[in-house]
FIVEX-901141 format. One record per residue (C-alpha): x, y negated, z negated; residue in one letter. Coordinates in nm, 4 decimals, padded with zeros to 6 digits. Example, Ala and Ser with C-alpha at 12.3 -4.5 7.8 and 13.67 -1.06 7.14 Angstrom:
# residues 2
        u        v        w resn
  01.2300  00.4500 -00.7800    A
  01.3670  00.1060 -00.7140    S
# end
This chain:
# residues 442
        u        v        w resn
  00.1078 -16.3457  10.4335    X
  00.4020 -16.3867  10.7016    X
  00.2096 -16.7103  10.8662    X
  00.3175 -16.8137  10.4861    X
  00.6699 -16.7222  10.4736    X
  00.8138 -16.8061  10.8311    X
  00.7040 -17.1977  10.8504    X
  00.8044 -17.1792  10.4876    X
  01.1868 -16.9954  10.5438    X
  01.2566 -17.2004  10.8735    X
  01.1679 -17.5524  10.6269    X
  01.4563 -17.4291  10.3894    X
  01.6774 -17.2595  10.6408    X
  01.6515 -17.6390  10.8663    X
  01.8819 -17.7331  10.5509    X
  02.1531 -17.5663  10.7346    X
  02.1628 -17.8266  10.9905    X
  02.1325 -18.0510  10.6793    X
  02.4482 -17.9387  10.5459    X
  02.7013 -18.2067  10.7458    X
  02.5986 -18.5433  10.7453    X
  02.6697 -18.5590  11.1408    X
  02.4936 -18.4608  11.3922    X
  02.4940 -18.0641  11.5038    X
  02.3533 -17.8672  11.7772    X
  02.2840 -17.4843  11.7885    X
  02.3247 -17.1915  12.0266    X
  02.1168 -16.8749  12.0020    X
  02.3132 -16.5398  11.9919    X
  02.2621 -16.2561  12.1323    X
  02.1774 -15.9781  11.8373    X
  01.9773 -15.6458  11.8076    X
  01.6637 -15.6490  11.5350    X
  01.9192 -15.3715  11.3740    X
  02.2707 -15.5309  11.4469    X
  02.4534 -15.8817  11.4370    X
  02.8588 -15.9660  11.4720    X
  02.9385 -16.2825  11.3460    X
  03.1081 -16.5118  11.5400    X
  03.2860 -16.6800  11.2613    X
  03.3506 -16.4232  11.0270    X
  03.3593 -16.1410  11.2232    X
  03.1012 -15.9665  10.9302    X
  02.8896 -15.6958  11.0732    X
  02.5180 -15.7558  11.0185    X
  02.3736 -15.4135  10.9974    X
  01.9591 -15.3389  10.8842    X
  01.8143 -15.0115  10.8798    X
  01.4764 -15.0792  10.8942    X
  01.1681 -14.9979  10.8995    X
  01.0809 -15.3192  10.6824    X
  01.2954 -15.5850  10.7540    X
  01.4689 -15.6393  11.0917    X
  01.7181 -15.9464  11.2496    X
  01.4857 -16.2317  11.3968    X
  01.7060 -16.5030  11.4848    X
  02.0905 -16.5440  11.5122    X
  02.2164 -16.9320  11.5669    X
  02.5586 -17.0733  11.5763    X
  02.6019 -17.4178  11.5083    X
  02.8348 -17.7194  11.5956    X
  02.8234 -18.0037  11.3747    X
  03.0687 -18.3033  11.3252    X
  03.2716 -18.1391  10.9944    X
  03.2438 -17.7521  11.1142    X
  03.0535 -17.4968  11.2246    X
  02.7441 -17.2906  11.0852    X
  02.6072 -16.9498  11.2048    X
  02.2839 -16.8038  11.0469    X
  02.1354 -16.4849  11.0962    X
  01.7251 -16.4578  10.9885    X
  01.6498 -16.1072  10.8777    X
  01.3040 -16.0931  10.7851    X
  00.9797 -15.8489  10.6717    X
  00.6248 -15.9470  10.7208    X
  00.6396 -16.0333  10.2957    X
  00.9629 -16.1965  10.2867    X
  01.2728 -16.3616  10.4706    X
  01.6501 -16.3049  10.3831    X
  01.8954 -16.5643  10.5435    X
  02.2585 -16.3928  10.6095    X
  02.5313 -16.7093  10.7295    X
  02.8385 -16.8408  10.7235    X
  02.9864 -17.1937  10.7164    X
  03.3181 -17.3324  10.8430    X
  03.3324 -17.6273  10.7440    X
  03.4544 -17.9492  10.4768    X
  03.1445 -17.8450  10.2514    X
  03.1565 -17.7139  09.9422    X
  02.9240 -17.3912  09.7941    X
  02.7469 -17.6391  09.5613    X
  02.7024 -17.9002  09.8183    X
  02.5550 -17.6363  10.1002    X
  02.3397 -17.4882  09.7938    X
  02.2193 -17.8749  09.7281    X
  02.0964 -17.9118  10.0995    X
  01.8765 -17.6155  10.0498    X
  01.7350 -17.6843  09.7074    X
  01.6919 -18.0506  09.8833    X
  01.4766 -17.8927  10.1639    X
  01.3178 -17.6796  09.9292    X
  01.2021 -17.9350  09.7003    X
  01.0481 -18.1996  09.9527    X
  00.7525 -17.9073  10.0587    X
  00.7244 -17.7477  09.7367    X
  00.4864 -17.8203  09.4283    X
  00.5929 -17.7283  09.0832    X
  00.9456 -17.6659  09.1762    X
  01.2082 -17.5874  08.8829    X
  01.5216 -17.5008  08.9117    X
  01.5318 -17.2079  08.7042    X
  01.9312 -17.1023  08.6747    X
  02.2184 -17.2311  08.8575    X
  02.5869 -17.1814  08.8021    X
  02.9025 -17.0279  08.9359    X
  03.0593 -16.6766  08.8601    X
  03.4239 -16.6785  09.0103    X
  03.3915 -16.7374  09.3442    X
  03.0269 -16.6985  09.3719    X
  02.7982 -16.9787  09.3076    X
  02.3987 -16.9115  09.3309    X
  02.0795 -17.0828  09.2367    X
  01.7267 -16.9211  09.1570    X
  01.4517 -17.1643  09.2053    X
  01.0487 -17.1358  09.1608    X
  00.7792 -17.3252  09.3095    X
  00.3924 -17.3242  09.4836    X
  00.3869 -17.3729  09.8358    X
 -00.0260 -17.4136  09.9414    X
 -00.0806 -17.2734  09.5939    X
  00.0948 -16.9644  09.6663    X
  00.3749 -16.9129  09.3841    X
  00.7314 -16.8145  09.5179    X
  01.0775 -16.7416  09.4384    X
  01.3787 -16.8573  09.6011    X
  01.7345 -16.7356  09.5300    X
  02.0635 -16.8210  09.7225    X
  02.4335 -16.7783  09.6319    X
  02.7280 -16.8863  09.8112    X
  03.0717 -16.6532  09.8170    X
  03.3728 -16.9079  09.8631    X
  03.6340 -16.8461  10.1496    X
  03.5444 -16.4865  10.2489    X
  03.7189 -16.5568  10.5389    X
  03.9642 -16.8345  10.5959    X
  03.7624 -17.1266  10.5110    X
  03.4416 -16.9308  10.5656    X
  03.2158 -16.9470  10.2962    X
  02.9180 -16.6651  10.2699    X
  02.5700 -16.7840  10.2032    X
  02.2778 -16.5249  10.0790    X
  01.9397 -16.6313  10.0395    X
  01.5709 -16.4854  09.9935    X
  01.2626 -16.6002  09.9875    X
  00.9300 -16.4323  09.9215    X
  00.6165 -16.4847  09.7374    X
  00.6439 -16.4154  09.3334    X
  00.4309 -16.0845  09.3348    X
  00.6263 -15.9678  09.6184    X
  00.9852 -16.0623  09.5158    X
  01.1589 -15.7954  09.3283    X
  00.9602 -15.5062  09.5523    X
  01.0747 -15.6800  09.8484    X
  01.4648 -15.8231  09.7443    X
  01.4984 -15.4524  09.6479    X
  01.4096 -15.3179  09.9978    X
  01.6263 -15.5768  10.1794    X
  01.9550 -15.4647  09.9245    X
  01.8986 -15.1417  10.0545    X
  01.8049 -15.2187  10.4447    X
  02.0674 -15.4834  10.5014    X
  02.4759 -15.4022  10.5001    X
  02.6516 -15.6543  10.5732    X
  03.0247 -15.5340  10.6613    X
  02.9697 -15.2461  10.3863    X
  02.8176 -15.4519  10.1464    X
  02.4291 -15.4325  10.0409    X
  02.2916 -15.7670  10.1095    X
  02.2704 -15.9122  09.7366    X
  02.3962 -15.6045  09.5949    X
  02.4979 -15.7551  09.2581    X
  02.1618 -15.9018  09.1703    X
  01.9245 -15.7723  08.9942    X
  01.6108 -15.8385  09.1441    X
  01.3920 -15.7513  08.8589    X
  01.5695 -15.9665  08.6485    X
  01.5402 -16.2357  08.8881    X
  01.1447 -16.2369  08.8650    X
  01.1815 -16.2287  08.5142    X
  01.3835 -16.5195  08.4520    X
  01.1764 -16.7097  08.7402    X
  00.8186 -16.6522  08.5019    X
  01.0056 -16.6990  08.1567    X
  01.2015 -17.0138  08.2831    X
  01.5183 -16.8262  08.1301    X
  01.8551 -16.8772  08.2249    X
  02.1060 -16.5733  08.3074    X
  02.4165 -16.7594  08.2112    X
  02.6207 -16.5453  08.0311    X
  02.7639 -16.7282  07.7603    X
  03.0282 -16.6026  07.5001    X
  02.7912 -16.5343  07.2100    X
  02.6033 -16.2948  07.4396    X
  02.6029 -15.9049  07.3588    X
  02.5449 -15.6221  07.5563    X
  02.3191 -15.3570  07.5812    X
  02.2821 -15.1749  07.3318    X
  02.4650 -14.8510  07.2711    X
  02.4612 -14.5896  07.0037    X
  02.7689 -14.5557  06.7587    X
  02.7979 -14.2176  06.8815    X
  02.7636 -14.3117  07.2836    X
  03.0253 -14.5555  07.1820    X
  03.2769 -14.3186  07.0042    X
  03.2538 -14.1254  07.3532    X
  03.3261 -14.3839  07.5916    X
  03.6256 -14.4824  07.3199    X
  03.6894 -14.1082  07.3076    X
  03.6949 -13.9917  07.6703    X
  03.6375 -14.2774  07.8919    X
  03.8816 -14.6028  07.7769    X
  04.1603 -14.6661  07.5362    X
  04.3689 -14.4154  07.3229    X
  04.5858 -14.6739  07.2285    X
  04.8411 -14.4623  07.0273    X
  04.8911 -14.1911  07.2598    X
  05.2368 -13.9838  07.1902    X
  05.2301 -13.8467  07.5306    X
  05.1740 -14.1599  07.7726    X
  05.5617 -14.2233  07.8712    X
  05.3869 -14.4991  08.1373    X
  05.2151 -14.7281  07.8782    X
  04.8604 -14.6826  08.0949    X
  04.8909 -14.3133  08.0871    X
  04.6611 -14.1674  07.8288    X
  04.5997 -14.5466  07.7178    X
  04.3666 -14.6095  08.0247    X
  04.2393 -14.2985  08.1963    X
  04.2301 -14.0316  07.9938    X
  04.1539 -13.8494  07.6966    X
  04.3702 -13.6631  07.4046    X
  04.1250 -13.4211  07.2864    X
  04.1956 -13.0942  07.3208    X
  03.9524 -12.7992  07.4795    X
  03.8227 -12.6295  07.1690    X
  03.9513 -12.2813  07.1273    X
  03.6167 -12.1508  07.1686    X
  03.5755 -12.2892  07.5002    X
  03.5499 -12.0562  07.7735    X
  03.8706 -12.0232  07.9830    X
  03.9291 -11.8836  08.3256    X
  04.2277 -11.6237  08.4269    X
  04.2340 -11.7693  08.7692    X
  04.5560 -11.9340  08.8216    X
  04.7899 -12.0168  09.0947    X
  05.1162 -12.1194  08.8996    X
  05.2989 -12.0409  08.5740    X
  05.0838 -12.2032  08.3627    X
  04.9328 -12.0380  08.0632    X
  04.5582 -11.9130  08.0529    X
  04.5589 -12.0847  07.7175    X
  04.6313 -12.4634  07.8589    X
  04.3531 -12.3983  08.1387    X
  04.0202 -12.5305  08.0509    X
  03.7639 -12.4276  08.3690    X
  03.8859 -12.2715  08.6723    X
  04.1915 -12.4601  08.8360    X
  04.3989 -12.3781  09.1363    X
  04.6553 -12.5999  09.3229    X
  04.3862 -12.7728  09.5362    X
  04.0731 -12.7603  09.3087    X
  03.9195 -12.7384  08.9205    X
  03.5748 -12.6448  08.8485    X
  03.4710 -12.7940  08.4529    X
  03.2867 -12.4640  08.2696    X
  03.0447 -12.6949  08.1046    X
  02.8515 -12.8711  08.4526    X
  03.0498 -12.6445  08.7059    X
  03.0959 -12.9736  08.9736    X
  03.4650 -12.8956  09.1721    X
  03.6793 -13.1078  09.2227    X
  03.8958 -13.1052  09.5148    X
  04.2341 -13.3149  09.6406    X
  04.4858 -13.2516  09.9345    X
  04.8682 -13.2230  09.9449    X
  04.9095 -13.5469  09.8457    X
  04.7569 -13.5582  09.5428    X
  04.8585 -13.2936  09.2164    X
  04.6724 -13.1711  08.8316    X
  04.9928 -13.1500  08.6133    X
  04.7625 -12.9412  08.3410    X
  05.1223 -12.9998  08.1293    X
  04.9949 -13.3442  08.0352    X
  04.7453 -13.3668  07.7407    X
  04.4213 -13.4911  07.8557    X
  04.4573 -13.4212  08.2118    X
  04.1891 -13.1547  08.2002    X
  03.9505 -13.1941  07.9193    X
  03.6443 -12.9745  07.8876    X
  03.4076 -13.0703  07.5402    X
  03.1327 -12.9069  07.5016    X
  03.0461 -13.1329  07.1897    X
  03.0163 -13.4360  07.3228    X
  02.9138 -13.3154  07.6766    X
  03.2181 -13.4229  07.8726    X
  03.4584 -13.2736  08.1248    X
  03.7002 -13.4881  08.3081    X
  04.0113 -13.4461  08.5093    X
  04.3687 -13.6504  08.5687    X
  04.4724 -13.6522  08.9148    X
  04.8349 -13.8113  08.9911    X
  05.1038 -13.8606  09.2942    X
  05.4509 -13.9029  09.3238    X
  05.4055 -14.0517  09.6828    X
  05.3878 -14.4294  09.5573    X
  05.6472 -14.6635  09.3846    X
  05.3914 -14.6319  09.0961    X
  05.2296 -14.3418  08.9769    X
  04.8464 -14.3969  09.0045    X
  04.6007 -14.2556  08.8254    X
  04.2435 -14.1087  08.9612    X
  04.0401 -14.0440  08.6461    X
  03.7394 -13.8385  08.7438    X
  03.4717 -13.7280  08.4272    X
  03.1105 -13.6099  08.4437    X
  02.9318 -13.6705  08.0921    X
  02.5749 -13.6468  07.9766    X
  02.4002 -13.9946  07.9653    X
  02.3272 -14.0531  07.5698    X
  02.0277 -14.2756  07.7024    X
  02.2421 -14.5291  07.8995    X
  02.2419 -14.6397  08.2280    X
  02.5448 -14.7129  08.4480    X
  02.4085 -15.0586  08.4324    X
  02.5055 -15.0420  08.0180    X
  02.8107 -14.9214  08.1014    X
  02.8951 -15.1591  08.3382    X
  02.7968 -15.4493  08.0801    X
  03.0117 -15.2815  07.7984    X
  03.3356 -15.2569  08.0460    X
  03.2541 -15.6619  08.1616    X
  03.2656 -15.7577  07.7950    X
  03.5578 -15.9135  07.6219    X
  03.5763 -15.6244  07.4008    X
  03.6501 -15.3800  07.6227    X
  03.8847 -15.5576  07.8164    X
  04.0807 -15.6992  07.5159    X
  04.0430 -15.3957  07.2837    X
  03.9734 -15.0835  07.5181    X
  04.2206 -15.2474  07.8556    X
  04.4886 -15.3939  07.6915    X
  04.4917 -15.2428  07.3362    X
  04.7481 -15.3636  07.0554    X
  05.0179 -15.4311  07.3044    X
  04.8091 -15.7655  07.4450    X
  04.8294 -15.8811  07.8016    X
  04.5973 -16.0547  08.0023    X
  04.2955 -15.9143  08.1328    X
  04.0817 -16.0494  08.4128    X
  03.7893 -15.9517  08.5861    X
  03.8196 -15.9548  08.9959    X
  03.4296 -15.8718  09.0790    X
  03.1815 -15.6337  08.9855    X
  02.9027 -15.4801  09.1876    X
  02.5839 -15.3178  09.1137    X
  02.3604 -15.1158  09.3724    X
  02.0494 -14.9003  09.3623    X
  02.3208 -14.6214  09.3753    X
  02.5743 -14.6668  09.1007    X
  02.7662 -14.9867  08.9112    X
  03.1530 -15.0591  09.0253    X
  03.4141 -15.3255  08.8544    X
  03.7752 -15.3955  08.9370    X
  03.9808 -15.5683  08.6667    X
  04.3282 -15.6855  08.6987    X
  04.5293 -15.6848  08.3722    X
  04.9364 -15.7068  08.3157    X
  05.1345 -15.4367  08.1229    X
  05.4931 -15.4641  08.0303    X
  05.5096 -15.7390  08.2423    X
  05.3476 -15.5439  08.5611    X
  05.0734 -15.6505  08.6834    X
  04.7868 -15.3885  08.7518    X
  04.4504 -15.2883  08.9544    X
  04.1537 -15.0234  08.7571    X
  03.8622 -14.9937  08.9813    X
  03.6140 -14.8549  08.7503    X
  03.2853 -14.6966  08.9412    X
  02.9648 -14.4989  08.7696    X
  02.7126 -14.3211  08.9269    X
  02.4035 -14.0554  08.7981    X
  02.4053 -13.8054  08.9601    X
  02.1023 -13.5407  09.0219    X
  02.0884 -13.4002  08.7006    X
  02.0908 -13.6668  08.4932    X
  02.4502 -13.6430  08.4114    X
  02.6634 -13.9453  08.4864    X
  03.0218 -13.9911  08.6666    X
  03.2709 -14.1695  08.6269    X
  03.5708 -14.2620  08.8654    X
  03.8581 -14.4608  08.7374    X
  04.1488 -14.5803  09.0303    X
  04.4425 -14.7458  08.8129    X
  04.7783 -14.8513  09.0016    X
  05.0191 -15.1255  09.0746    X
  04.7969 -15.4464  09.1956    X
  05.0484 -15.3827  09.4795    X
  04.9887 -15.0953  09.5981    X
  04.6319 -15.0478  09.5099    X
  04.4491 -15.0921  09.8248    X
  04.6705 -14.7636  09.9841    X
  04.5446 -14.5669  09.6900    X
  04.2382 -14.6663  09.7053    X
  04.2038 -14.5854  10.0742    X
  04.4349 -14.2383  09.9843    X
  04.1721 -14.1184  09.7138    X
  03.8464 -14.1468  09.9043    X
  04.0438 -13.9572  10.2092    X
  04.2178 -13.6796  09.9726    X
  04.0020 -13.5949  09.7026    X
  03.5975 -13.4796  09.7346    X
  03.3340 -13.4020  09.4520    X
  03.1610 -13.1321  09.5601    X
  03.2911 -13.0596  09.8736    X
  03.1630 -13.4534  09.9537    X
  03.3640 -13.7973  09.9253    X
  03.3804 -13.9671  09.6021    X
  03.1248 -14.2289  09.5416    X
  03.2185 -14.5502  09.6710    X
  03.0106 -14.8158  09.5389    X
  03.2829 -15.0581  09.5903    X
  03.4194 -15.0087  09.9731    X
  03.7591 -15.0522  10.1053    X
  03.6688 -15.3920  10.2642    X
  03.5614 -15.5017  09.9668    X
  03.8244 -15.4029  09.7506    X
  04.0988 -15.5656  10.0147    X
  03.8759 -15.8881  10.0171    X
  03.8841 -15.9028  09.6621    X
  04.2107 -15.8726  09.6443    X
  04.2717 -16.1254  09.9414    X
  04.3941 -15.8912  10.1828    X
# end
């Protein structure tokens, strides 16, 4: 099948030389079938193996910029990594390879195209020697500089979402899966119904029960009339106002003043341990449980929750690292992270009856877990939550929740996933630090 794919890939990946009307010469770079450093980005090109591996690494010259593209390919499939300098725009480098594309291919449609944010992609179908395929490509604007980003894969249509899904989790590309917010499967899907994925704004999400959804109200988002948030995120955001039932188990074990009564699980000044799915929680000096505040350690044995507040007085603003563990209801973190993208959440459950604006940044979702960051404005301060959602090996899913001063929250950020572990491990970091600072244009 490869003698397929390669004359096929290096027809569409010529479009790259395509791109500027002028003329444009290349220079092969050196690179490793398991490493590549871009020249113009400076974006390491990392691939794991064993099924795909780096076959080609070109940097080229042409009259309006410069182009560098890295081949990473499988015997099924080819994945194109590069990055463009130049007067182009995403749409216009897209056009040149849908142009390529569509001069070799037979029954070639278009099958979505449009731009999220920065991010503009295109998923085309086609027959190439009566062999169906799929071809999808996206373009992230100005990742560096003026450096745009350009993703593509190709592969046969039996092969597609098999093969995409291998290369998300083979391919990093400066901590980021290759891809990593596409669905793959969805991708095929779309490509054999001729269905477009636009969201548009009579779209719902997936579906979740009244009860899953008096949880996440409950435990996970807004208590808009909290008594006891004195910040107006406090309580509103990150936490919950339930209180332990009385007939929830508590622990003796404490290292302060507080009352056995207030304790729900076993706390000391560096760690808590929930009663319910006994995961500890741990966090250095800089980082403090203030049990005092209601909702900071909640424990429900009814609806299957236990989460903790974690707080600092070591910034200008007092962040907050929301940390829960609930039981799944029969969601994903893929429903969850529809429900928190939807303009529900962020107008009802984000900014509550006080208003604001409310944006989403970027969103990711790997193999591994489902991430978001949303920027919204408070009192007239302007804010970062980094939402992030994984399952963990029970079954069980977890939620972490960094909220802080759009200012300052790249240091928290960074602070959290040095001073605080879940089980003696870091927190899950579906969204990395790179990321997050690139996001935030850092």
């Amino acid at each position: 099948m490869k003698s397929f794919i390669r004359p096929l890939a290096t027809v569409v990946m010529a479009a790259s030389l395509a791109v500027s009307a002028g003329s444009a010469f290349a220079q092969t770079q050196d690179f490793e079938p398991e490493f590549y450093e871009s020249q113009l980005s400076g974006f390491e090109i990392n691939v794991s193996g064993p099924t795909f591996e780096i076959t080609a690494a070109d940097l080229q010259h042409y009259s309006n910029g410069d182009g560098e593209v890295v081949t990473i390919d499988s015997e099924l499939s080819s994945a194109e990594v590069s990055f463009f300098d130049d007067d182009d725009t995403p749409d216009e480098s897209i056009d040149a390879y849908l142009g390529s594309l569509e001069q070799v291919a037979e029954n070639y449609v278009v099958v979505d195209r449009d731009t999220d944010g920065d991010v503009s992609y295109a998923l085309a179908s086609f027959e190439y020697q009566g062999v169906p395929f799929i071809y999808y490509v996206q373009v992230t604007q100005d990742v560096v500089g003026n450096v745009d980003f350009f993703e593509s894969f190709l592969s046969t249509t039996d092969n597609f979402g098999s093969e995409m899904g291998i290369a998300q989790d083979e391919i990093d590309i400066d901590g980021s899966g290759f891809a990593e917010n596409v669905d793959a499967d969805e991708l095929v899907d779309m490509a054999a119904n001729g269905e477009s994925s636009t969201t548009t704004e009579d779209s719902t999400a997936t579906d979740v029960s009244e009860e899953d959804e008096s949880a996440l109200d409950a435990h996970l988002d807004d208590v808009a009339n909290s008594e006891t948030a004195s910040d107006p995120r406090e309580g509103a955001r990150l936490g919950s106002n339930t209180n332990a039932d009385e007939s929830t188990p508590v622990t003796e074990e404490t290292d302060d003043d507080t009352p056995v009564s207030d304790i729900v699980g076993t706390l000391t000044d560096s760690s808590w341990q929930g009663p319910i799915f006994e995961h500890e929680i741990g966090w250095d000096d800089n980082w403090v449980v203030d049990p005092s505040i209601d909702g900071a350690i909640v424990s429900d044995e009814d609806e299957q929750i236990e989460s903790l507040l974690i707080t600092s007085d070591s910034y200008r603003t007092t962040p907050f690292i929301y940390i829960a563990v609930h039981d799944a209801g029969g969601n994903t973190p893929a429903d969850y992270l529809e429900y928190w993208s939807s303009d529900e959440y962020l107008q009802e459950q984000v900014l509550g009856a006080d208003g604001g604006d409310a944006e989403i940044l970027t969103t990711r979702s790997r193999s591994s877990g489902v991430a978001i960051v949303i920027q919204y404005t408070d009192d007239n301060e302007t804010y970062i939550m980094v939402r992030q959602m994984v399952e963990l090996e029970d079954g069980t899913l977890m939620v972490l929740v960094i909220d802080t001063s759009v200012d300052e929250i790249s240091q928290v950020y960074s602070d959290a996933h040095d001073g605080i572990t879940f089980d003696g491990d870091e927190l899950p970091q579906i969204l990395t630090q790179s990321q997050l600072d690139r996001v935030l244009g850092e």
